[in-house]
C-alpha positions, -999 to 999 in steps of 0.1 A, spaced: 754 448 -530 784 427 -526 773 419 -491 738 405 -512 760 379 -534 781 367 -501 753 359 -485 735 343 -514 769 325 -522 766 312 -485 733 303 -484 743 282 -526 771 264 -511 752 253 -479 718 251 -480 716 235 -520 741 208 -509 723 193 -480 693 194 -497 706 164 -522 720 150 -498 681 146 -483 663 144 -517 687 112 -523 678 100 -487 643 102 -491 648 83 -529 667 58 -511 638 58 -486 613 54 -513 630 25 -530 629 3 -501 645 1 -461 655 -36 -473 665 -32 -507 708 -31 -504 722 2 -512 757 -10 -514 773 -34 -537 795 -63 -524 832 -62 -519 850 -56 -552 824 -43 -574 829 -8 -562 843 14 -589 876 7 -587 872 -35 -592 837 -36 -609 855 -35 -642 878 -69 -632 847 -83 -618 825 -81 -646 818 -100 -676 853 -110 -697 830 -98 -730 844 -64 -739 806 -57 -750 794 -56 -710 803 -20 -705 786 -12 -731 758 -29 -725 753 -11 -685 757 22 -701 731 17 -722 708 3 -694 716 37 -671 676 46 -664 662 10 -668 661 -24 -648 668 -44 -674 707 -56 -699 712 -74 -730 748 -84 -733 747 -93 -773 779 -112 -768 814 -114 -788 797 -128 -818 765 -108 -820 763 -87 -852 742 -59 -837 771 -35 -832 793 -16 -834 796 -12 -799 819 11 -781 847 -10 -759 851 12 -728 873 4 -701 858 25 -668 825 29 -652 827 72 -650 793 86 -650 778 53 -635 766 49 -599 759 19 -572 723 25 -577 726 22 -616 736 -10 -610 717 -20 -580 690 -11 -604 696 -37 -627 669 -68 -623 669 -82 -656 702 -94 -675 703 -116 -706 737 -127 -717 750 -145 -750 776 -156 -757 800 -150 -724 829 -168 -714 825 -161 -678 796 -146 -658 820 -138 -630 805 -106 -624 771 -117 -618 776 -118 -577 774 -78 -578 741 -76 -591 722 -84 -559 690 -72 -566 689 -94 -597 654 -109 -603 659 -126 -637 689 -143 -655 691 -153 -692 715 -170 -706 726 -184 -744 762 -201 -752 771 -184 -720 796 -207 -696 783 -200 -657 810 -221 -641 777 -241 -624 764 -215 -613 793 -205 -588 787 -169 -592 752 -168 -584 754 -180 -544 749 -143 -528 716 -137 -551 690 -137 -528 666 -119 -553 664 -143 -577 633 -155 -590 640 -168 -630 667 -187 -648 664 -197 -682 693 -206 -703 701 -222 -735 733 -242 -747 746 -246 -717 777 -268 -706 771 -267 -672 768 -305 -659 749 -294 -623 736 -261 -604 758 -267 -576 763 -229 -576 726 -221 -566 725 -248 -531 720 -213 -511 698 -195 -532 665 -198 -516 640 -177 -539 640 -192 -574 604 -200 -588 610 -210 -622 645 -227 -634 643 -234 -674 669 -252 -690 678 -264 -727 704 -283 -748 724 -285 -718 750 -310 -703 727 -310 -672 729 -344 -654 714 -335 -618 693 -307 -606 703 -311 -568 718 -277 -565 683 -263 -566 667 -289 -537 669 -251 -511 645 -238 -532 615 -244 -516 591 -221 -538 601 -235 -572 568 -236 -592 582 -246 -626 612 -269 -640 623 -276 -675 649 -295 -688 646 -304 -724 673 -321 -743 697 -329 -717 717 -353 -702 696 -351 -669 692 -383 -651 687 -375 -611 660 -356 -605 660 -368 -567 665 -335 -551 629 -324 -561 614 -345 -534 615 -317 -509 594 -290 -528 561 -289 -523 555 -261 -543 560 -273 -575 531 -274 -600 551 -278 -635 574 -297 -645 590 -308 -681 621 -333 -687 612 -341 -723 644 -353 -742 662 -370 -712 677 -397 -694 653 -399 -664 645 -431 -651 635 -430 -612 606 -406 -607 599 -417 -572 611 -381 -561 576 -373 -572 556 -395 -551 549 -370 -521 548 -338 -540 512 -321 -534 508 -295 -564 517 -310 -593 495 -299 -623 515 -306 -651 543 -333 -657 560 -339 -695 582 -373 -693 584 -375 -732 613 -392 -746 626 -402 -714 635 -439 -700 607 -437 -673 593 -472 -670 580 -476 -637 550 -452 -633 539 -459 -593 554 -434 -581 526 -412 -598 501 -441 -589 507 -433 -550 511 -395 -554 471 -392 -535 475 -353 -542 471 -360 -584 437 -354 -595 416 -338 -620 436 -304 -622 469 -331 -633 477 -338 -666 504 -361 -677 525 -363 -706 541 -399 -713 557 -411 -745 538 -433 -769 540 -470 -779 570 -458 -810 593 -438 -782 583 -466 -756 594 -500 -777 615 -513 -752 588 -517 -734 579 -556 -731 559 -581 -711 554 -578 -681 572 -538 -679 547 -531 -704 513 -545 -688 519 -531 -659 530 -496 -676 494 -495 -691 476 -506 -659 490 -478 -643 478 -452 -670 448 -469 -666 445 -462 -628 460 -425 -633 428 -420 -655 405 -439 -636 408 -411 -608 403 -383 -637 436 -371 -638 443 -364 -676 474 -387 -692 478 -382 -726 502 -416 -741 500 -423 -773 498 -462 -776 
């Protein structure tokens, strides 16, 4: 009999073992050959606390998000508590946080952690400070930012991110979007109540069939003179005043429809600026393309 259990014992401590070891292969395996299954330099264990977030509430927030893709970091003046301050990341693993695709953050000082989530898909932010994006370089997964309140003045940060398709942005200090001229799949823009002015680094993508900078300070459009797809463009409240750059764009047609201010937003339009202004929404709907300007 006790020749039985040391065997059994034997065949426990050997045979048990090195089958995780392949079941969590063959996850890995599952998951992906060209998903990352280690995190960058400093958010291991040890350093992914320093790394993170400054909002105490972070922690919390991945704990709760252990089984999922997806965090909401509530932020320092959320009243959805009470939330438990920890100060370690026992119990959580890389994969928990290679995992994580989704992250909505309000109310964060600093973002610096953000460069450890590499498989990170989607990125909201509100009253969050994101240091221009600095910490978002190394994201090669990302597809969607949206963010609110922002007092970033430029996206800088993003100049080697490559797989954004939709960057949303509102009440923000915004004043260029050139950080964001690499991405060449970009389907949709929006900048609503900003200080934007230069949209000149969207000449070079071709993708893009949306865009919206109602509530802003752009003048020049003739970034989108070339740009084949466009299907929607919102230039409410803006100073736009020369609209030939749209004129020349050949690729507008019936699937286009363009948003312009009306006569009240547009009253420093005079003379001559203004004939020719209405010619050229005249033209723009003489080829079928839809331009909706209130005058």
């Amino acid at each position: 009999m006790k020749k039985f259990f040391l065997v059994l014992s034997i065949i426990v401590s050997v045979v048990v073992p090195t089958f995780s070891v392949n079941a969590a292969t063959n996850t890995n395996n599952l998951l992906g050959r060209s998903r990352p299954n280690t995190l960058p330099e400093g958010c291991q264990r040890e350093g992914i606390v320093d790394s993170m977030f400054s909002n105490d509430m972070f922690l919390d927030a991945i704990y709760k998000s252990v089984g999922y893709n997806s965090i909401f970091v509530p932020g320092s003046n959320s009243q959805l508590g009470p939330y438990e301050k920890r100060t370690d990341l026992e119990g959580i693993t890389v994969s928990d946080v290679l995992n994580l695709k989704n992250i909505e953050v309000r109310n964060a000082s600093s973002v610096k952690g953000m460069s450890c989530f590499i498989n990170l898909e989607n990125y909201g932010g509100y009253r969050t400070v994101t240091n221009n994006y600095k910490y978002f370089s190394e994201l090669k997964k990302l597809k969607t930012i949206r963010v609110s309140y922002s007092v970033d003045e430029n996206v800088d940060g993003l100049k080697n991110v490559t797989s954004l398709e939709k960057f949303e942005a509102f009440f923000s200090n915004l004043k260029n979007v050139d950080g964001l001229k690499n991405n060449k799949k970009m389907k949709k823009i929006v900048v609503n109540y900003s200080a934007l002015s230069d949209i000149s680094g969207l000449s070079e993508m071709t993708e893009l069939v949306d865009l919206n900078f109602y509530s802003t300070s752009v003048r020049d459009i003739s970034s989108l003179q070339n740009l084949p797809n466009l299907e929607r463009i919102l230039l409410v409240r803006t100073a736009v005043e020369d609209l030939s750059p749209l004129v020349n764009n050949q690729f507008l047609g019936e699937k286009t429809t363009i948003y312009l201010s009306g006569s009240y937003e547009n009253s420093r339009l005079v003379g001559e600026v203004l004939e020719k202004y209405l010619d050229d929404i005249e033209t723009l709907r003489s080829r079928g393309i839809t331009v909706s300007a209130p005058f």
